[in-house]
C-alpha positions as CSV (number, residue, x, y, z in Angstrom):
1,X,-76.5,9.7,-30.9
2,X,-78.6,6.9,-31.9
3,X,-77.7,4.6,-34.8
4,X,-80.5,2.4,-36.9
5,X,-79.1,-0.5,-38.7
6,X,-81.0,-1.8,-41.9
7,X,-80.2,-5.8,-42.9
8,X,-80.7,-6.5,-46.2
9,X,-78.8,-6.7,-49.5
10,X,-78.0,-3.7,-51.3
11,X,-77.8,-4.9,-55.0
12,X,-80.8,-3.7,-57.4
13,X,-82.0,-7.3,-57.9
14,X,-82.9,-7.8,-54.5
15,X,-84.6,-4.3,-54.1
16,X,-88.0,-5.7,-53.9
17,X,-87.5,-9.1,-52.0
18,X,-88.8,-10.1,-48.4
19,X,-85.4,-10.0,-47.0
20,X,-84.8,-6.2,-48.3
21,X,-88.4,-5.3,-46.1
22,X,-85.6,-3.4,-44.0
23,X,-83.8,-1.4,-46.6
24,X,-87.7,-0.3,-47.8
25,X,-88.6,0.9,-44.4
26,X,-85.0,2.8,-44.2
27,X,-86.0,4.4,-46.9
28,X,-89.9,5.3,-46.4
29,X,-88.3,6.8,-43.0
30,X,-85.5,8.8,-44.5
31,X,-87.3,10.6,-47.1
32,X,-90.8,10.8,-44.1
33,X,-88.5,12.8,-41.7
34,X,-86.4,14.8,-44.3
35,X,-83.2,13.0,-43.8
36,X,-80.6,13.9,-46.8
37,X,-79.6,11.1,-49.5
38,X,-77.6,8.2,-48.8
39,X,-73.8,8.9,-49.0
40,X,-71.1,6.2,-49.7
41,X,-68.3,5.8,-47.2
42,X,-65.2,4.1,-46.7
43,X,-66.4,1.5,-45.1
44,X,-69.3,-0.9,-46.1
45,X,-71.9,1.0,-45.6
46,X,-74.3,4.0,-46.6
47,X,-75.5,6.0,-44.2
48,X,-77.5,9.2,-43.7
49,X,-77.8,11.3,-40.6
50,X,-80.2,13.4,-39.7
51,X,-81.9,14.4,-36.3
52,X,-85.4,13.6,-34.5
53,X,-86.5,15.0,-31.2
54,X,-83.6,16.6,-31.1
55,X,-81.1,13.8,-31.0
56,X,-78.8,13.1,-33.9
57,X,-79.9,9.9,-35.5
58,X,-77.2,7.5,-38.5
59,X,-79.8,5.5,-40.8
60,X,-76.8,3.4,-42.4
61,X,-77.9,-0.1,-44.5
62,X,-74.8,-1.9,-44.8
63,X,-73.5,-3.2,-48.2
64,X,-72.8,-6.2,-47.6
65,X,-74.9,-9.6,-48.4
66,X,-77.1,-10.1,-45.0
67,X,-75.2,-12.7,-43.4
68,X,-72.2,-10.9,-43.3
69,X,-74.2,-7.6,-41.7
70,X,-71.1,-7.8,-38.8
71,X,-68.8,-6.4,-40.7
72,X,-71.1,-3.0,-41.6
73,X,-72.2,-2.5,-37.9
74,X,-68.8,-3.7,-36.5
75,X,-67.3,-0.6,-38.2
76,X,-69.8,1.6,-37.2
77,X,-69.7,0.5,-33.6
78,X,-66.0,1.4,-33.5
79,X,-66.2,3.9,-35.1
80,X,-68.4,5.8,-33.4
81,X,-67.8,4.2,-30.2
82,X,-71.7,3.1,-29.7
83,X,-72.8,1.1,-26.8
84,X,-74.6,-1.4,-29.1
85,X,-76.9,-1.8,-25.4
86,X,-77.9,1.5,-25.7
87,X,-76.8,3.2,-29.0
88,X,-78.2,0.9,-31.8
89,X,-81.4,-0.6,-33.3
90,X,-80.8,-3.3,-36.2
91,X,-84.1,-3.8,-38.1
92,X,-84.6,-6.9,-40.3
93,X,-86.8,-9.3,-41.5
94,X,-88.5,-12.4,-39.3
95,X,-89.2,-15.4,-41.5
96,X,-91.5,-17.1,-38.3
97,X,-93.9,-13.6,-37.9
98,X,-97.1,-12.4,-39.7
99,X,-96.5,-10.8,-42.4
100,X,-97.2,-6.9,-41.8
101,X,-96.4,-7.6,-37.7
102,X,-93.8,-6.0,-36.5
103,X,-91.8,-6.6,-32.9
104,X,-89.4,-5.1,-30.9
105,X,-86.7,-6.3,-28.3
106,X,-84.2,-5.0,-26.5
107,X,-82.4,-8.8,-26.5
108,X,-82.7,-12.1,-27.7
109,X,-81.4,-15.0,-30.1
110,X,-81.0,-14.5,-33.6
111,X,-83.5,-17.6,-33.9
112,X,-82.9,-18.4,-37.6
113,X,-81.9,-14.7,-39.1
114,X,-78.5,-15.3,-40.2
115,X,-77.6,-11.1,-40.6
116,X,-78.7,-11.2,-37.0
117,X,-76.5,-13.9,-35.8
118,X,-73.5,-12.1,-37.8
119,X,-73.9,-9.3,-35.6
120,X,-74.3,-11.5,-32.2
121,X,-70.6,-13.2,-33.2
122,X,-69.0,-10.1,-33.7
123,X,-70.3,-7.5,-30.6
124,X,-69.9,-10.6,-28.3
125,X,-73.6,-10.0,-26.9
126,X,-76.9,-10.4,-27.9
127,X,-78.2,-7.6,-26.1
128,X,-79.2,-5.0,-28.5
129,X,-82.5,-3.5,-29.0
130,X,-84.4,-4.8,-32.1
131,X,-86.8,-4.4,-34.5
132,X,-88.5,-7.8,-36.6
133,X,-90.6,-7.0,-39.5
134,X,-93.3,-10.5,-40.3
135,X,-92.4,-11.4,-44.0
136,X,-94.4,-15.1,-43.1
137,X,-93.2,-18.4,-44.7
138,X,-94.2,-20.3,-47.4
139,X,-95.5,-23.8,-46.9
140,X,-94.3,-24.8,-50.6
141,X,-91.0,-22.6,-51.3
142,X,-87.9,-23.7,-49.6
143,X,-86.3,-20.4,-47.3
144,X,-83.7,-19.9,-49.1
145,X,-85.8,-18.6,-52.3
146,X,-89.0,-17.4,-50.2
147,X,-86.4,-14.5,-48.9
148,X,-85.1,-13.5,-52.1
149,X,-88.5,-13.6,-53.8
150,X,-90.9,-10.6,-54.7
151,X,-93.7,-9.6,-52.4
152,X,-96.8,-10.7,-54.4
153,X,-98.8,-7.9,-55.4
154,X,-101.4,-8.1,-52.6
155,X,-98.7,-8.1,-50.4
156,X,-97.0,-5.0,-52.0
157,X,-100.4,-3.1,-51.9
158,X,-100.6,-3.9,-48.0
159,X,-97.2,-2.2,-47.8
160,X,-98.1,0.1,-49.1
161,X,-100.6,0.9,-45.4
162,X,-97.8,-0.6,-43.2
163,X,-95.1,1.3,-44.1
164,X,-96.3,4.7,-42.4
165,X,-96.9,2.4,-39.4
166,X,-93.8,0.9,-39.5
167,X,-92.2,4.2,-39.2
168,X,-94.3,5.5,-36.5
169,X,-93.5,2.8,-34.5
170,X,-89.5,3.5,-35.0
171,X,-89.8,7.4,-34.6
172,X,-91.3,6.1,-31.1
173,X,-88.8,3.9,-30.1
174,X,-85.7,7.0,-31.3
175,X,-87.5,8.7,-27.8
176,X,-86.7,6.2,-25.9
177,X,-83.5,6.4,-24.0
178,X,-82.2,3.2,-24.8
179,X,-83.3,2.6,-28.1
C-alpha cells in the first residue's frame, strides 16, 4: 500500500493558487487513472483509494491550511501504520524551482516549504520520498501573497501541457518499491 500526500489548502478561494499546484495534480491523477471521488473522513483529510500496477494506492489531500499538513499525514501514518521511508510520497509546491519543473527525492530539508517542515517535526525524520512542483518567485510580490495568488493565464494554459506530465512521472514513481 502506497500513500500520496497532496499539500495545499482545501478552501474554494485558494483552488486556483500556486500553493494548491498539488491539490490540481491530485486531481488530474484521480480522475486520469479512474480513482472514485473524494470521501470525507474522520480525520482531516479526504482521501480516495484506488489501485495501479496492481498495488493499492490512498490519494488523500489533507484539510488543513499547509503549514499544519502534520496533522493530516500524522493520522494517516498511524493509522495505517505506513513506513513514511517507504510507504509515502508528499507532493507540494517549490517556491525556488522553474515553474513547470518538477523534482523528486527520497530525503532532504524542507528548505523554505512550511507544510513540509510540519511533516519533518512530527515523523521525527526527514526521510521521505518527495515530489516538488516549480511554481518560480516573483521578484516584485512578497512570498507570502505570490503563493496564494492565481497562476496568470499563460501560466494556466502551460498547465494545462504539464499536468499529463506531471502524472506520468507519479504513476512511474507508484512502481517503484520505495516510492
Amino acid at each position: 500500500m502506497k500513500c500520496i500526500i497532496w499539500l495545499g489548502n482545501p478552501w474554494q478561494k485558494y483552488e486556483h493558487t500556486r500553493h494548491n499546484i498539488g491539490y490540481r495534480v491530485i486531481d488530474f491523477f484521480r480522475k486520469e487513472h479512474d480513482f472514485p471521488e473524494w470521501k470525507s473522513s474522520k480525520f482531516q483529510w479526504v482521501i480516495s483509494e484506488g489501485m495501479l500496477y496492481g498495488e493499492k494506492i490512498i490519494l488523500l489531500k489533507p484539510e488543513t491550511y499547509m503549514n499544519l499538513s502534520w496533522e493530516s499525514v500524522a493520522s494517516i501514518v498511524h493509522f495505517y501504520k505506513l513506513d513514511p521511508k517507504r510507504d509515502i510520497l508528499v507532493i507540494s509546491d517549490d517556491l525556488d524551482m522553474e515553474f513547470g519543473k518538477i523534482r523528486y527525492r527520497e530525503k532532504g530539508s524542507s528548505w523554505w516549504q512550511r507544510g513540509i517542515q510540519s511533516i519533518i517535526d512530527c515523523l521525527g525524520t526527514s526521510e521521505f520520498p518527495r515530489i516538488k512542483v516549480g511554481i518560480g518567485r516573483s521578484a516584485d510580490i512578497p512570498v507570502i501573497q505570490w503563493v496564494v495568488s492565481n497562476f496568470s493565464d499563460e501560466e494556466e494554459c502551460a498547465l494545462e501541457t504539464l499536468f499529463p506530465i506531471f502524472v506520468t512521472r507519479l504513476a512511474s514513481a507508484c512502481q517503484q518499491e520505495k516510492i
